[in-house]
C-alpha positions as CSV (number, residue, x, y, z in Angstrom):
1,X,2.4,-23.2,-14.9
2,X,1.8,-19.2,-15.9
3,X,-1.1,-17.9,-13.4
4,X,-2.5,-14.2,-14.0
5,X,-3.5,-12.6,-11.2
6,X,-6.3,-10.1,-11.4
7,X,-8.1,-7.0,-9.5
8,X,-10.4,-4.9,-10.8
9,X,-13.3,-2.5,-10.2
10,X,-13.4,-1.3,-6.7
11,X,-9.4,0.4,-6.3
12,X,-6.1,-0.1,-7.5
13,X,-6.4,-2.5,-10.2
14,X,-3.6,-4.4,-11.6
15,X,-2.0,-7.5,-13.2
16,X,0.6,-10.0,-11.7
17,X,2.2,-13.0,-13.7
18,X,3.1,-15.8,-11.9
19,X,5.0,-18.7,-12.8
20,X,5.3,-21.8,-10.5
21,X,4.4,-19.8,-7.6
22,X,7.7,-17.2,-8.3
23,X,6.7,-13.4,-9.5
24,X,7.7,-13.0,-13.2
25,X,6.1,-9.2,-12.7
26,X,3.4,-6.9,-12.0
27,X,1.8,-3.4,-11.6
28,X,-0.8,-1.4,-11.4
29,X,-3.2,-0.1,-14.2
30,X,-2.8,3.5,-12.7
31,X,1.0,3.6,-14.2
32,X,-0.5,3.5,-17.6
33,X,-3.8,5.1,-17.5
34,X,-2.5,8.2,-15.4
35,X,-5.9,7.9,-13.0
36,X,-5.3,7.5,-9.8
37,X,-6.1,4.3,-8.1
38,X,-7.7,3.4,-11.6
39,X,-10.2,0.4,-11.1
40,X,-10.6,-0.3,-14.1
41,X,-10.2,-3.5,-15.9
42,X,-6.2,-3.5,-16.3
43,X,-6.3,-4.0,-19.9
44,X,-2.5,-2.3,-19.7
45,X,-1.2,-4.2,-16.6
46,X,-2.2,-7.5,-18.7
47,X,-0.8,-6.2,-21.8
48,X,2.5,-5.1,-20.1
49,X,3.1,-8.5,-17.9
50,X,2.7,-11.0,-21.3
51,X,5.2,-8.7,-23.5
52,X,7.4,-8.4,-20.4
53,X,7.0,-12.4,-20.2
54,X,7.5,-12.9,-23.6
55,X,4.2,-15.0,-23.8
56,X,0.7,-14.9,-25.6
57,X,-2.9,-14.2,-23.1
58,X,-3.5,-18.1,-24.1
59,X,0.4,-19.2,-22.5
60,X,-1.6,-18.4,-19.5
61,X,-2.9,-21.4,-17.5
62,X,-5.2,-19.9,-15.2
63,X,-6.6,-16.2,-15.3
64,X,-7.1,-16.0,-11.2
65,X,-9.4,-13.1,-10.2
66,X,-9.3,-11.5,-6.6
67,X,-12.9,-11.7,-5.5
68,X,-16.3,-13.3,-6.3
69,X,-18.2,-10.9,-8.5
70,X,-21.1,-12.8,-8.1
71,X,-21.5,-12.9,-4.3
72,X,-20.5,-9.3,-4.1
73,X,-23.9,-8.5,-6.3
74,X,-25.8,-10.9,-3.6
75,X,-24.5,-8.5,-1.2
76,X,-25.4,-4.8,-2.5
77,X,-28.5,-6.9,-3.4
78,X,-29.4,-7.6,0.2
79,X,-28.0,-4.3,1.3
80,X,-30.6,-2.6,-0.7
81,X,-34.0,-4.7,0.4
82,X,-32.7,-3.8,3.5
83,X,-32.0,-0.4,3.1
84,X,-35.3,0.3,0.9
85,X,-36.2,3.6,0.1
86,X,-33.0,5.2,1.2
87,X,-30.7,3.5,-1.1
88,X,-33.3,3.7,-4.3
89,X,-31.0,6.5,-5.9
90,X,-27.6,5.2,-5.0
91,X,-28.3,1.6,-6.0
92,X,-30.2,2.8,-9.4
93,X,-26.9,5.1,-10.1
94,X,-24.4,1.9,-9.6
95,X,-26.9,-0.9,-11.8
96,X,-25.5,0.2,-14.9
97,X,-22.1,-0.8,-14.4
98,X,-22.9,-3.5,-12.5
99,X,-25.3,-4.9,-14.9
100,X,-23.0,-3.8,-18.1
101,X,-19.4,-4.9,-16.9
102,X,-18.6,-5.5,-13.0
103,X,-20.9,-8.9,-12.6
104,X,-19.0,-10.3,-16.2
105,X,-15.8,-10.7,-15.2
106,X,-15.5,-14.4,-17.0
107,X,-17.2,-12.6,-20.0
108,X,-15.0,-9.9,-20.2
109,X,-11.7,-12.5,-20.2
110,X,-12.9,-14.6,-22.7
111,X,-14.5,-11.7,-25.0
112,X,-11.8,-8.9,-24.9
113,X,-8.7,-10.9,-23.6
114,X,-9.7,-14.0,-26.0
115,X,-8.4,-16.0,-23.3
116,X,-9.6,-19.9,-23.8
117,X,-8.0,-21.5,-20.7
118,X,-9.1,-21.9,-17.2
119,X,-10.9,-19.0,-15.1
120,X,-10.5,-18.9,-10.6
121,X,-12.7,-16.6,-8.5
122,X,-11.1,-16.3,-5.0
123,X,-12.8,-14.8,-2.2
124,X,-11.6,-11.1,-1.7
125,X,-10.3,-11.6,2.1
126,X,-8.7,-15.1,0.6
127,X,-7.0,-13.6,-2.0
128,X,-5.5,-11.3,1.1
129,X,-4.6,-13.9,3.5
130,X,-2.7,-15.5,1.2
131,X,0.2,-12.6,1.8
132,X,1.5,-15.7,3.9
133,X,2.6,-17.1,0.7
134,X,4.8,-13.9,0.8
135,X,6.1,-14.0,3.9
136,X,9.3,-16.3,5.7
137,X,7.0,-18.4,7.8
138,X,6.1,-22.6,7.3
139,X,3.4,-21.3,9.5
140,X,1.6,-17.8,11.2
141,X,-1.5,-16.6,12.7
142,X,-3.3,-14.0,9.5
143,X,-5.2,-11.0,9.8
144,X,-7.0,-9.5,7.1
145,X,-8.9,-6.5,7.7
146,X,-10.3,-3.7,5.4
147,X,-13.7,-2.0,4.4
148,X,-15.7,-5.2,2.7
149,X,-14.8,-7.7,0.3
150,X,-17.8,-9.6,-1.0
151,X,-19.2,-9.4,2.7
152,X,-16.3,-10.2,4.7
153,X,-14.4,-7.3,6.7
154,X,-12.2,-8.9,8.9
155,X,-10.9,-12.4,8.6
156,X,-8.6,-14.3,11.5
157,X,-6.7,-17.3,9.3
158,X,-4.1,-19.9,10.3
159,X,-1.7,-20.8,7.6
160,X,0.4,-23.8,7.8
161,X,2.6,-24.9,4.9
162,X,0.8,-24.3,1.6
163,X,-3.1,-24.3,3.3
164,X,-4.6,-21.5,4.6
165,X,-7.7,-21.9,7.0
166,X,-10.4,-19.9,8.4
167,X,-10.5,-19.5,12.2
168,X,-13.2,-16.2,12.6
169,X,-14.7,-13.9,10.7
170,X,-16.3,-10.1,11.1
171,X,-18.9,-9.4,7.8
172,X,-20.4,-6.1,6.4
173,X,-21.7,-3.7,7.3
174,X,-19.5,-4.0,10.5
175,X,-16.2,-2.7,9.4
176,X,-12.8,-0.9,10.4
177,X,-11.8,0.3,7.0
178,X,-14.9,1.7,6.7
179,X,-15.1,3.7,10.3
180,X,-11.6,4.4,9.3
181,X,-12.9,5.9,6.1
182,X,-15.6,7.7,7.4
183,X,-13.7,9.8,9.8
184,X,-11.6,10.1,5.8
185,X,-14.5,11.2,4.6
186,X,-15.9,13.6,7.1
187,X,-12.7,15.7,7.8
188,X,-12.3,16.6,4.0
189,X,-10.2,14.2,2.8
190,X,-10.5,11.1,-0.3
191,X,-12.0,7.5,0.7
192,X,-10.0,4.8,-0.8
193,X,-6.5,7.3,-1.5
194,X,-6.1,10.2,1.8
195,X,-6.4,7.7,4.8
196,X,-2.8,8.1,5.5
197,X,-3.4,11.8,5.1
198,X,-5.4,11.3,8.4
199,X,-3.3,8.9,9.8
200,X,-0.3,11.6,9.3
201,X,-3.0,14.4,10.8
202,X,-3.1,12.3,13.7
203,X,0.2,13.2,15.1
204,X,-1.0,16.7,16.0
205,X,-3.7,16.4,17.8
206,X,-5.1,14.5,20.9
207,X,-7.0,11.5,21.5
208,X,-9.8,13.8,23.6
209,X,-12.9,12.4,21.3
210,X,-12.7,8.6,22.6
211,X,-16.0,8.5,24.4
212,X,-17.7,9.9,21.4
213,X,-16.2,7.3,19.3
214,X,-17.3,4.5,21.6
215,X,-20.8,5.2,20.9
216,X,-20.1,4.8,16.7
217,X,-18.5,1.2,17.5
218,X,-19.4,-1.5,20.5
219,X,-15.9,-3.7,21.4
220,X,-15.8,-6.6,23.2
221,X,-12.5,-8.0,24.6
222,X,-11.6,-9.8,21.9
223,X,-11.6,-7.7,19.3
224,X,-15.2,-8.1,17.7
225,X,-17.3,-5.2,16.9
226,X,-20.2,-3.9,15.3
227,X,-21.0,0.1,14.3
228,X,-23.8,1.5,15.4
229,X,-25.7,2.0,12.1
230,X,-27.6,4.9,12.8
231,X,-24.6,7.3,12.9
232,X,-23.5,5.8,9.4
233,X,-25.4,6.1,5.5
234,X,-22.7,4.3,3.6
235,X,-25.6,1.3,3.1
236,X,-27.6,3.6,1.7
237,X,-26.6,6.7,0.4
238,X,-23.6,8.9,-1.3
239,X,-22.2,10.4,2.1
240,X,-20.4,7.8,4.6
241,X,-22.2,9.1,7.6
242,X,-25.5,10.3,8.7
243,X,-27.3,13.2,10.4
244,X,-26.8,11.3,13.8
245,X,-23.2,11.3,13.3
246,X,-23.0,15.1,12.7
247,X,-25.5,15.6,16.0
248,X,-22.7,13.9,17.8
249,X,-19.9,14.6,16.3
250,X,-20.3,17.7,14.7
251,X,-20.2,19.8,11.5
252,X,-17.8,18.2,8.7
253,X,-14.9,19.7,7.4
254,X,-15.1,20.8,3.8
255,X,-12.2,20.0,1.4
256,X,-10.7,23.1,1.3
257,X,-11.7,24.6,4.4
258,X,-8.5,25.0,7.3
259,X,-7.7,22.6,9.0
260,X,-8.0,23.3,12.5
261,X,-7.2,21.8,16.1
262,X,-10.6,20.1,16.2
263,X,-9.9,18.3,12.9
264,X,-6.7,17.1,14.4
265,X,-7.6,16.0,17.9
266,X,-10.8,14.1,15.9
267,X,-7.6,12.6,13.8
268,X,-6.3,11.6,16.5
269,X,-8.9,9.9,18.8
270,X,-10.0,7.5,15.4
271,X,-6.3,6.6,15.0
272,X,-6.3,5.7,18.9
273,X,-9.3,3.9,18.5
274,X,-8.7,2.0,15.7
275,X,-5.8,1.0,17.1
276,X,-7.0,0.1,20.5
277,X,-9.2,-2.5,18.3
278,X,-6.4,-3.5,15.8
279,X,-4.3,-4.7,18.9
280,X,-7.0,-6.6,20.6
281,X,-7.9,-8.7,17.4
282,X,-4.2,-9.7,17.3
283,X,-4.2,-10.3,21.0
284,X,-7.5,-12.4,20.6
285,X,-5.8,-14.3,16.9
286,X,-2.3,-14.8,19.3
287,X,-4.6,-17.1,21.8
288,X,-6.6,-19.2,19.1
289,X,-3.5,-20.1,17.2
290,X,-0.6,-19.5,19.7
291,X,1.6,-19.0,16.8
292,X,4.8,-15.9,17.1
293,X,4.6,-14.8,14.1
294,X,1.3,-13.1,12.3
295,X,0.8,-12.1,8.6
296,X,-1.5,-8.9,8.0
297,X,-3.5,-7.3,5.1
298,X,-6.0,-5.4,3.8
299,X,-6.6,-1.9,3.5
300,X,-6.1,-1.2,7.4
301,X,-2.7,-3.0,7.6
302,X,-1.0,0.2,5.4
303,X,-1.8,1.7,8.6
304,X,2.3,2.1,9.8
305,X,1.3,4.3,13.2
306,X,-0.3,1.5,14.3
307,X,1.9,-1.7,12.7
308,X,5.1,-0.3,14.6
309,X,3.6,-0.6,18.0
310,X,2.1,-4.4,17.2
311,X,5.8,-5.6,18.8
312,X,4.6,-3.8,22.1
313,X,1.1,-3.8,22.2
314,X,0.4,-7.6,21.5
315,X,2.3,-11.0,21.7
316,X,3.4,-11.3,18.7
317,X,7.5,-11.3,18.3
318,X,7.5,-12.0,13.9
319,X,5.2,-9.5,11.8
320,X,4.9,-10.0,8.2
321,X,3.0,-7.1,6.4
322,X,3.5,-7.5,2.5
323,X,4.1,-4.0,1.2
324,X,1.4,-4.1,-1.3
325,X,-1.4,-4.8,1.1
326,X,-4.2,-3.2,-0.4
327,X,-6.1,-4.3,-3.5
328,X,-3.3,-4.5,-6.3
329,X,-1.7,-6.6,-4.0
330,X,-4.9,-9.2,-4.0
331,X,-4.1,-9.7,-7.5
332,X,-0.8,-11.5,-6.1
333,X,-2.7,-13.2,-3.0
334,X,-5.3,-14.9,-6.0
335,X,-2.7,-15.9,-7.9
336,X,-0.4,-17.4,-5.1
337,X,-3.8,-19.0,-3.6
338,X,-4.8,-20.3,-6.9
339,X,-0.8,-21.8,-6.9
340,X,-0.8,-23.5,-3.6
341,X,-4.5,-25.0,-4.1
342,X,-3.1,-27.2,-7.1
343,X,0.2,-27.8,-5.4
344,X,-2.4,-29.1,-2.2
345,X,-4.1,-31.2,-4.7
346,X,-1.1,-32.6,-6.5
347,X,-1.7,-31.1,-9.3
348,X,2.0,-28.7,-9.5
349,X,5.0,-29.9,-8.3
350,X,6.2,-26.8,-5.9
351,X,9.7,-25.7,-6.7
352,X,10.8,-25.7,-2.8
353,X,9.6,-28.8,-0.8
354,X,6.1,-27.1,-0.8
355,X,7.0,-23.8,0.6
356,X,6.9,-20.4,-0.1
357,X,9.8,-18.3,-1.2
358,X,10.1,-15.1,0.9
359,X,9.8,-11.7,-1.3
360,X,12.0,-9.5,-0.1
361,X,11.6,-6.9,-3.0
362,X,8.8,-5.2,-4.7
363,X,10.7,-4.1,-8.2
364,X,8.5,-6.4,-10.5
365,X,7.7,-3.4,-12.8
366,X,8.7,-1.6,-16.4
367,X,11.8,-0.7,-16.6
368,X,14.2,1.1,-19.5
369,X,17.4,1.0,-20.3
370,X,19.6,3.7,-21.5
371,X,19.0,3.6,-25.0
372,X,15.3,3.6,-24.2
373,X,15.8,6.8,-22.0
374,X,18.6,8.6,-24.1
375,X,16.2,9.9,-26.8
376,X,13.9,11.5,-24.3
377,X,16.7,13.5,-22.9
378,X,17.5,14.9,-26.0
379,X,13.6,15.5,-27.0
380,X,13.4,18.2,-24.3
381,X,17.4,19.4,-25.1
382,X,18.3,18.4,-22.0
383,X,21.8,19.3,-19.9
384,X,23.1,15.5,-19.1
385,X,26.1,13.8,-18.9
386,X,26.3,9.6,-18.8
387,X,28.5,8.3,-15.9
388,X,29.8,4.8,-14.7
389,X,27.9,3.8,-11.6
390,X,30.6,4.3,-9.6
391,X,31.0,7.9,-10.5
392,X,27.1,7.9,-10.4
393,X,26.6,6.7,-7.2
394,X,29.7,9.0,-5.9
395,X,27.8,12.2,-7.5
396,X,24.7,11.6,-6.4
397,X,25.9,11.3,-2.8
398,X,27.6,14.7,-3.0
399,X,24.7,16.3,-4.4
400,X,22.6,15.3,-1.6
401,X,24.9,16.1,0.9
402,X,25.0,19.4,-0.1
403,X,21.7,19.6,0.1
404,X,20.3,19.0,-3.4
405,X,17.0,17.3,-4.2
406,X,17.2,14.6,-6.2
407,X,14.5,12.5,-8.7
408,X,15.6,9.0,-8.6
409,X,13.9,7.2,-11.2
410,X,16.1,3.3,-11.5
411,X,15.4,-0.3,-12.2
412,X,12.1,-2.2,-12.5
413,X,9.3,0.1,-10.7
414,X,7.7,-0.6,-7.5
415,X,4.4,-2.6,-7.0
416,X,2.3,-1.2,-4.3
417,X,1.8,2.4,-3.1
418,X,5.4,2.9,-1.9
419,X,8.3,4.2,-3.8
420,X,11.0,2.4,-2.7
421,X,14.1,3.4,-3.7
422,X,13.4,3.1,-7.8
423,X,11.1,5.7,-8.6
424,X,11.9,8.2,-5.8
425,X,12.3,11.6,-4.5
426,X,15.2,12.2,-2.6
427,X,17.2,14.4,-0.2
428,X,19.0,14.8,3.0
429,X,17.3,14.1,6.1
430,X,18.1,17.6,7.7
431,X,17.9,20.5,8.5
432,X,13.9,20.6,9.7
433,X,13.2,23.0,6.4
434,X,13.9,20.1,4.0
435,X,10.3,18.5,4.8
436,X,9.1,21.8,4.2
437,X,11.1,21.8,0.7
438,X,10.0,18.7,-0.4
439,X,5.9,19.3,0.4
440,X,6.3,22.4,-1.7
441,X,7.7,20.3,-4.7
442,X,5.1,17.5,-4.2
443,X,2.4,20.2,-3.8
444,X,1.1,18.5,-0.8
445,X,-0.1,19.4,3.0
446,X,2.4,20.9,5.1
447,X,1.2,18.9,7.9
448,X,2.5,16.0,5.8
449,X,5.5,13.7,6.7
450,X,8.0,11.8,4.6
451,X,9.8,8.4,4.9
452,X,13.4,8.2,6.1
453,X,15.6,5.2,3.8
454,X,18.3,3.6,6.1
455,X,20.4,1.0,6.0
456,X,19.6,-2.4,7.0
457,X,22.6,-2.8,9.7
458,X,22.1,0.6,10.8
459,X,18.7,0.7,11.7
460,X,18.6,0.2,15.2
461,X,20.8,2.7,16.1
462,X,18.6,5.2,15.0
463,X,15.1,3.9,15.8
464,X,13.6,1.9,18.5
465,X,13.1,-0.9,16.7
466,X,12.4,-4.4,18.2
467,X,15.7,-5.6,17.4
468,X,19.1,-5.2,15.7
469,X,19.2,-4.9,12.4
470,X,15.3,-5.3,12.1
471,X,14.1,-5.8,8.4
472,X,11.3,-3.1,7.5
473,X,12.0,-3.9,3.8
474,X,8.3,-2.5,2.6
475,X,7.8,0.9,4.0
476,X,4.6,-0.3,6.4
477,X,6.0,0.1,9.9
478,X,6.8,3.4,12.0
479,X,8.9,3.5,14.8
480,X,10.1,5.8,17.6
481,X,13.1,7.7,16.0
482,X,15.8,7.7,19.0
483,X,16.1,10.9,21.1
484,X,19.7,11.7,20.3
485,X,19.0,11.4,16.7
486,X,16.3,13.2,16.3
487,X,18.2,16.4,14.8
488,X,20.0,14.2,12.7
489,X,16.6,13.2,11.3
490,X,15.0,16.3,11.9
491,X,13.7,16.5,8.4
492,X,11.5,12.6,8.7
493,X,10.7,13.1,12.0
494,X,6.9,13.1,12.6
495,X,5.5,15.6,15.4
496,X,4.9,12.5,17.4
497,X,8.4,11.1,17.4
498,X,8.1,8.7,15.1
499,X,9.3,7.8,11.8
500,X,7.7,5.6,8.6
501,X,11.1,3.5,7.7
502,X,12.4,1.9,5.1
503,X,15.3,-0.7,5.7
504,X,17.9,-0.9,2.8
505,X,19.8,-4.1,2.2
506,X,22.5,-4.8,-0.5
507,X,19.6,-6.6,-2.6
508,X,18.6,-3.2,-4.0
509,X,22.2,-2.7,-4.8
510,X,22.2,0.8,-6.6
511,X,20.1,2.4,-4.0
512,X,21.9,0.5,-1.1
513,X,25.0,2.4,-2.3
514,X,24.6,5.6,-2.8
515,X,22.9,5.5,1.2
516,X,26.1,3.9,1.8
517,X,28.1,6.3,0.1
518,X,25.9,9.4,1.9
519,X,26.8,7.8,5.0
520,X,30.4,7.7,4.1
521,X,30.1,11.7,3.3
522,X,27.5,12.7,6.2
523,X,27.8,10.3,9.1
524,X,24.1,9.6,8.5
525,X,23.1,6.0,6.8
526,X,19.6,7.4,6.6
527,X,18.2,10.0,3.9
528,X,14.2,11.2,3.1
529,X,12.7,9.5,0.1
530,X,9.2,10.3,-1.0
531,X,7.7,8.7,-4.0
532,X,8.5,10.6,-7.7
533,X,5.3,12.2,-8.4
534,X,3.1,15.5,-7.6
535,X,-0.2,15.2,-5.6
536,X,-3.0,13.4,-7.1
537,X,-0.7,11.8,-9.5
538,X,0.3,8.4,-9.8
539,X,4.2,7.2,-9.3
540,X,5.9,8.1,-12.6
541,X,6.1,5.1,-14.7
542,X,8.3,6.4,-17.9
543,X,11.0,8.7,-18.8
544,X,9.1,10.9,-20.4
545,X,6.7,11.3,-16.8
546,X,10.0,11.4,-15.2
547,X,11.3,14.1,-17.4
548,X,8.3,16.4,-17.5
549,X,7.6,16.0,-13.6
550,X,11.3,17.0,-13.1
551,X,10.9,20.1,-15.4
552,X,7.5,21.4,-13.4
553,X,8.8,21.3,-10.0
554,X,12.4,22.6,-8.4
555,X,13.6,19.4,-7.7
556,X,17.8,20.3,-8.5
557,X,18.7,17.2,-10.9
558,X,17.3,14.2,-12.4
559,X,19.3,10.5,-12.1
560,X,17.4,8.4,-14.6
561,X,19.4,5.0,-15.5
562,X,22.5,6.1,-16.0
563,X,22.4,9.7,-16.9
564,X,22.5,12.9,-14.2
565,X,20.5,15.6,-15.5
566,X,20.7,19.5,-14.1
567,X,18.6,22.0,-15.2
């Protein structure tokens, strides 16, 4: 059976096509529209799976969608008689779209989709516990954590062959990803895109604001919190924070103001904090289900600082963190929940004695061939030649090694907000200036850091990772990068020591190679890789993005399919 998998409307919208539980493909709206993190209904993302498919909107046996509209309107609802007066201009501002789209979700499928067949609303933290689907596990403690589904925050699961079942649960207004946010929010930066901008801010500064911090958010011992809501307006207003919280805290930073050494220690103490309260849900989940191995998502697990220390901070020895944990990635947790339901009740046969398949990769997107490509190249009179993939690979190497930056744009794109070795940036991981370099192209932060790409059987010889060889497949994870590596790495080494990883395994065979064939050249089985885009862009998603991004910036040469282009 074909299942569509839906999100929409809050961040990240996009499309996934299932069919008998296996990922046929998928993306994101934003690849299309050019918006980034468009919400909007993915008109495009639908339009791309079914042609990719082969299939007609009515092939489709059930349309799954990633939340419950409905409930979520109970809930801004009751958050407004409770909030009465202070919310009368926020909650008049959002009624329109509300009342005109947001709330007719089934209305929009059948009217603008024509879609006939079956319609499934999953619950929002549902649709993101069901990442165990994802991972290798028959069964695993969950965690889903992020700012609010319909009311839901936080949600502690137990999944056990093809059920997944509720154990506790944390609901709005008390929420992580929001206290997260509003830190976001007050130091200058974008809710819902520039958390990791904070979370990469964090390595300069010092934790020196905790007791502050303790009196935004009360913590027991096993994990559960609630804010205290007079230092936050989110409920109620346009601003995530109130008066009280700038009496306490402070005066905000405005968005182009300097960042200073205040900005960076308050960085640093809400990444210490939210940690602190991460670890001691998982240490709480570890002794209701007594299980090794834990799945995580939401919004707050595409936190990597504090993923990579889960393997010392808590008991848990197997973490499963599905690369696209966020909202796009919902769209797969409906669809896979929708799935399993039916296979529960007997209604699909599963494939594989009722379990999951593992995903180890994340290309399910567009992808062009050469003849789709070539035209392009000779549109803007580009300087290419068209080389085997051995001599491709072998060039590529060499042009790195010498210190080249090169656009990688290959295969089926990524789903989820990491490039991944298919539509990235690339270059050697030293000297120190190449970070430098590459922010300048990407037009970003200096203060920013990139991802080092390293082989799968080389990985724990350059990071302290919690074992040999240990898979990081997804881009979600930082580790401590060794000591007597470090000027090796100099270039992906954060100001704390650490490093955002990648682990590269033959599966992504093109990529895999020309690390390989670097390593053969360097000595190094590791090199930077950002995603291929500019700030405030999405990833590139065609040739012609690829191109023109290429031509704007001083990235050295282009390898796109099977062609090297110099300038």
């Amino acid at each position: 059976m074909y299942i569509l998998g839906l999100s929409a409307y809050y961040h990240d919208s996009a499309a996934i096509l299932l069919n008998d539980g296996k990922i046929l493909c998928g993306i994101e709206e934003e690849r299309f529209t050019r918006i980034k993190h468009d919400n909007a209904f993915p008109y495009k993302a639908i339009e791309f799976c079914l042609k990719e498919a082969k299939l007609t909107i009515n092939d489709i046996g059930i349309v799954s969608y990633y939340e419950k509209p409905l409930l979520k309107f109970e809930r801004i609802l009751e958050t407004f008689i409770a909030t009465y007066p202070w919310s009368l201009k926020p909650f008049l501002k959002g009624m329109p779209e509300w009342i005109d789209y947001k709330i007719k979700v089934e209305h929009t499928i059948r009217t603008k989709l024509k879609y006939k067949g079956r319609i499934s609303f999953t619950p929002h933290h549902v649709s993101h516990a069901a990442a165990f689907y994802t991972s290798p596990f028959k069964e695993s403690a969950i965690l889903t954590i992020d700012g609010v589904g319909e009311y839901q925050t936080t949600g502690l699961w137990l999944g056990k062959d093809n059920k997944i079942m509720p154990l506790k649960k944390i609901d709005f207004p008390h929420s992580l990803g929001l206290l997260y946010s509003t830190f976001t929010a007050f130091l200058g930066f974008k809710v819902n895109e520039d958390e990791y901008k904070l979370m990469g801010l964090a390595a300069y500064g010092k934790s020196k604001y905790n007791d502050l911090i303790n009196q935004l958010i009360d913590t027991r011992d096993d994990g559960s919190f609630r804010l205290n809501l007079k230092y936050f307006s989110f409920r109620e207003s346009f601003q995530m924070w109130s008066q009280e919280f700038e009496k306490l805290v402070g005066p905000p930073r405005k968005t182009k103001e300097p960042i200073t050494q205040r900005h960076k220690d308050l960085a640093a103490s809400i990444q210490t904090a939210t940690e602190e309260i991460y670890f001691k849900i998982l240490k709480y989940l570890h002794t209701l289900t007594k299980n090794e191995n834990v799945c995580i998502s939401g919004g707050v697990a595409l936190n990597a600082l504090a993923n990579g220390k889960i393997y010392s901070k808590t008991p848990f020895k197997n973490v499963h963190i599905f690369g696209a944990a966020g909202d796009s990635g919902a769209a797969l947790g409906s669809a896979l929940n929708t799935h399993y339901t039916l296979v529960e009740r007997g209604a699909v046969i599963p494939a594989k004695a009722g379990i999951q398949s593992k995903i180890t990769s994340l290309s399910v997107g567009s992808s062009y061939s050469n003849s789709e490509i070539e035209p392009f190249l000779k549109k803007y009179k580009l300087k290419y030649e068209k080389l085997s993939e051995k001599n491709l690979i072998a060039k590529s190497s060499q042009l790195i090694a010498k210190g080249y930056i090169l656009a990688w744009f290959q295969g089926p794109c990524e789903l989820g907000p990491r490039a991944l070795g298919n539509r990235s940036i690339l270059c050697k991981p030293n000297p120190r200036n190449m970070k430098e370099k590459m922010n300048v192209i990407k037009r970003r932060e200096m203060f920013r850091p990139f991802a080092g790409s390293i082989l799968q059987e080389k990985v724990h010889e350059y990071f302290e990772v919690p074992e040999k060889n240990h898979p990081s497949p997804f881009m979600v994870f930082c580790f401590p990068v060794r000591k007597e590596k470090r000027k090796e790495l100099a270039a992906i080494v954060h100001a704390d020591g650490t490093c955002r990883i990648q682990t590269v395994s033959k599966e992504n065979d093109r990529y895999y190679q020309l690390i390989k064939n670097f390593y053969k050249l360097t000595g190094i089985p590791c090199i930077l890789n950002t995603s291929f885009n500019l700030m405030g862009e999405p990833i590139v998603e065609t040739p012609k993005q690829a191109i023109e991004d290429f031509l704007k910036t001083r990235i050295d040469c282009l390898i796109i399919g099977d062609f090297l282009v110099k300038k």
